[in-house]
N, C-alpha and C positions, 0 to 999 in steps of 0.2 A: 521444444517449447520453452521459453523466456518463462519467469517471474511474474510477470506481468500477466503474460495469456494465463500461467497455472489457476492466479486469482481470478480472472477476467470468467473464466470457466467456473469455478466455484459462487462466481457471483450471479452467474446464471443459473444454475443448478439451483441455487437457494430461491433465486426467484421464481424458478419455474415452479419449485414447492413449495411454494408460499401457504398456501390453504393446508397443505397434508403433510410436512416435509416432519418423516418419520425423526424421532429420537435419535435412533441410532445414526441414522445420515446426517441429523445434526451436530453429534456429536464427532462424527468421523469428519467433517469440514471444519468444524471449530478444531480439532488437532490439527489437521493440514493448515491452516492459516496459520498458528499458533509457529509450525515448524518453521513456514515462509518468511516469519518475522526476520530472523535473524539472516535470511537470505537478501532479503530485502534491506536491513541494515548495510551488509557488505555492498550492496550495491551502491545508497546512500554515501557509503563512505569513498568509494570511489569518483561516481559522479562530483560529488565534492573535490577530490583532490584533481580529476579534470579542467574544473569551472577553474578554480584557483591557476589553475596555471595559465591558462586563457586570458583573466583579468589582469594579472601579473602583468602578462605576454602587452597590455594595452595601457599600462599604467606605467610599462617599461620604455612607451613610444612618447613618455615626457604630455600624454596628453590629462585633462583634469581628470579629478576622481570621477568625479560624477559621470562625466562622460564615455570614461572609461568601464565602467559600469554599465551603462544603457548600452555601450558597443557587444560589451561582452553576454549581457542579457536578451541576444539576438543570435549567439553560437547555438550549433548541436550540444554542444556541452552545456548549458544550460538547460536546453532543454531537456535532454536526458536526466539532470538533477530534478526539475521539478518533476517529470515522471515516475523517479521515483518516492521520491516525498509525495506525490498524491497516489502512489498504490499502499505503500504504508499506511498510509487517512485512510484509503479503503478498508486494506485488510482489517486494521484498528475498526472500525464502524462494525463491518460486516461478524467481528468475534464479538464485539459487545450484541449486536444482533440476538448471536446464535447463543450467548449465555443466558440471555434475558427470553427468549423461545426458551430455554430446555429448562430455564427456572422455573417458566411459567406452566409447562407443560409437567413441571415434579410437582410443583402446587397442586395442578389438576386432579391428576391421577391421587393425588396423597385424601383430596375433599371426597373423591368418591367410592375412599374404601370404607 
């Protein structure tokens, strides 16, 4: 399982418990995302040093920036960078989620002792 599916999974899970999605399970996906982070980082930094060499690779064939640019923001490599910069926005989204549920959910519990 890739990075991507682990989140893709956890973002289901949380959806599917959206009405009831216990404490404890939130709390145990807010760690797992939390872990992913840094996984997802390495990947980030990689995809990164892909794209770079690609654009390089077109800016090396004497053609403009710019162009060279839109050429290379039509590679797998590209692509694969913004996939991971939009699962980090994910996971990012999805832990501010789970903190703001389990705040709210401490609040709860705390009014109705």
């Amino acid at each position: 399982m890739t990075i991507r599916d682990l989140v893709k999974v956890i973002q289901q899970d949380i959806a599917a418990g959206a009405g009831g999605l216990e404490p404890q399970a939130a709390a145990d996906r807010l760690m797992k995302l939390t872990a992913l982070l840094g996984n997802i980082n390495d990947e980030i930094r990689s995809a990164n040093a892909h794209y770079a060499i690609v654009l390089l690779r077109y800016l090396d064939a004497d053609e403009a920036a710019s162009r060279a640019k839109i050429r290379a923001e039509t590679s797998p490599e590209y692509q694969r960078r913004q996939e991971a910069r939009d699962t980090k926005e994910l996971a990012q989204e999805m832990i501010r989620a789970l903190k703001y549920y389990m705040r709210s959910v401490e609040e709860e519990m705390r009014l109705t002792r």
